[in-house]
C-alpha positions in Angstrom: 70.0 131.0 79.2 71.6 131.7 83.0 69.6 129.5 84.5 70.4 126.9 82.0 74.6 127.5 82.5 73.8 127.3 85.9 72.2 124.3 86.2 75.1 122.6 84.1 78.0 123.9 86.3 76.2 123.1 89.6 76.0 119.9 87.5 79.7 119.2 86.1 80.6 120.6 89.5 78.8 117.8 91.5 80.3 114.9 89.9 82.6 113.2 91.6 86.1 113.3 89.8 87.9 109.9 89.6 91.2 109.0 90.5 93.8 107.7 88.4 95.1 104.9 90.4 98.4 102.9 88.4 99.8 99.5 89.6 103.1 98.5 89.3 106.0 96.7 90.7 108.0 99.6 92.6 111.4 98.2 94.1 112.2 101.2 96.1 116.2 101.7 96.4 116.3 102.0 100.3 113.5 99.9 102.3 111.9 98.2 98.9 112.0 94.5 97.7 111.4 92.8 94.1 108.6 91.9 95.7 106.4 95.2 96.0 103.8 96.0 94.4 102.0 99.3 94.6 98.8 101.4 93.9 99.5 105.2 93.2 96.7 107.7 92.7 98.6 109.7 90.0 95.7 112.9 90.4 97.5 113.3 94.2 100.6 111.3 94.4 99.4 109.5 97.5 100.6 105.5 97.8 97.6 103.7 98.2 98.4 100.5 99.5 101.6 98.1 98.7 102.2 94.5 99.2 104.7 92.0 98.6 103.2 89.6 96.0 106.7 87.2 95.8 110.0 87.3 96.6 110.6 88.7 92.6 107.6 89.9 91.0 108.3 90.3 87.3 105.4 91.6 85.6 102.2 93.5 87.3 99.0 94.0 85.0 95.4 95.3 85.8 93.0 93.2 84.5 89.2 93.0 84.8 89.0 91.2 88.1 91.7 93.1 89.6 96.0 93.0 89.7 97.5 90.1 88.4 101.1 89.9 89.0 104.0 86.4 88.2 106.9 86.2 89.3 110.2 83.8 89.8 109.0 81.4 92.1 106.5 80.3 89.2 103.5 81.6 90.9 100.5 83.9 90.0 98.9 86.2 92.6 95.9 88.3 91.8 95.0 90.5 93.8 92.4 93.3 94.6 92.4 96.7 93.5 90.8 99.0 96.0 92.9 97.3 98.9 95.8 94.8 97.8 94.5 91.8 98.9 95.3 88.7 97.5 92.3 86.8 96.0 94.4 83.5 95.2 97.6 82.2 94.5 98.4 79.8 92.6 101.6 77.9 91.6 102.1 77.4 87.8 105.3 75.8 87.6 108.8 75.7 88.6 109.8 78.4 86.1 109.7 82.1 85.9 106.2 83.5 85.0 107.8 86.3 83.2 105.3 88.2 81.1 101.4 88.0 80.8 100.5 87.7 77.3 97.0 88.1 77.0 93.9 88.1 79.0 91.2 85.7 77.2 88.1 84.4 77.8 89.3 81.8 79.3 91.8 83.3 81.1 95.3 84.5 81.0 98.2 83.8 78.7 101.6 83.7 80.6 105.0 83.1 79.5 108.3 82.6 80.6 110.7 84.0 78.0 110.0 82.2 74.6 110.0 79.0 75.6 107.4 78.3 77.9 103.6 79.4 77.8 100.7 78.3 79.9 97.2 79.3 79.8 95.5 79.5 83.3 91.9 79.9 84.4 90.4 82.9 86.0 90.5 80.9 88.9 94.4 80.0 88.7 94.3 76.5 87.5 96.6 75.9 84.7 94.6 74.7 81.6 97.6 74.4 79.0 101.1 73.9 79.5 102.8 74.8 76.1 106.8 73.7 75.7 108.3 72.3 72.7 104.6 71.5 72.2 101.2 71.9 74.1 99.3 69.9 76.7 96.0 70.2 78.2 96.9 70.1 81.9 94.4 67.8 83.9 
């Protein structure tokens, strides 16, 4: 029976643990902007990286290809996880990309408010552009 305990401690000992990394958008009061955007490991309190993603980021989500963010100057940034590096950005409009709906197959579901919607490729290309009613962008 030892030998068998053991062999499962040495076991649960040796796997790595993993961190619990947040992202967010952290306007910090003193040297910050509404721009920031930050990776925190929560298991050690450490800042992994931050960048500034807009001049007023409004919403930041992790998704399954990495950080999406939108913000006032109608653009979408995605960005990478491990390091903060944007992978594209892409202007959606003229308005605020306030909130992101939904991630789809297709892509993501953004609005601005409740008037305005758009549905945008995992790429960044706007697909539909939804106001007092909807249009397939081209």
């Amino acid at each position: 029976m030892k030998p068998i305990v053991g062999a499962l401690l040495a076991l649960a000992l040796s796997v790595p643990a993993t961190a619990t990394v947040r992202y967010f958008h952290w306007d910090k009061p003193h040297h910050g902007n509404r721009g920031n955007v930050t990776a925190l490991d929560l298991s050690t309190g450490k800042v992994l990286w931050e960048v500034n993603a807009g001049k007023s980021v409004n919403f930041v989500e992790e998704i399954s290809s990495g950080v999406l963010t939108g913000n006032d100057e109608g653009e979408l940034v995605l960005l990478e996880k491990p390091t903060g590096k944007v992978i594209w950005r892409s202007r959606i409009d003229k308005a605020e990309i306030k909130d992101l709906v939904a991630e789809t197959a297709e892509g993501f579901f953004l609005s601005s408010g409740d008037s305005m919607f758009w549905l945008v490729s995992r790429e960044g290309k706007v697909l539909l552009r939804c106001s007092d009613s909807c249009t397939i962008a081209k």
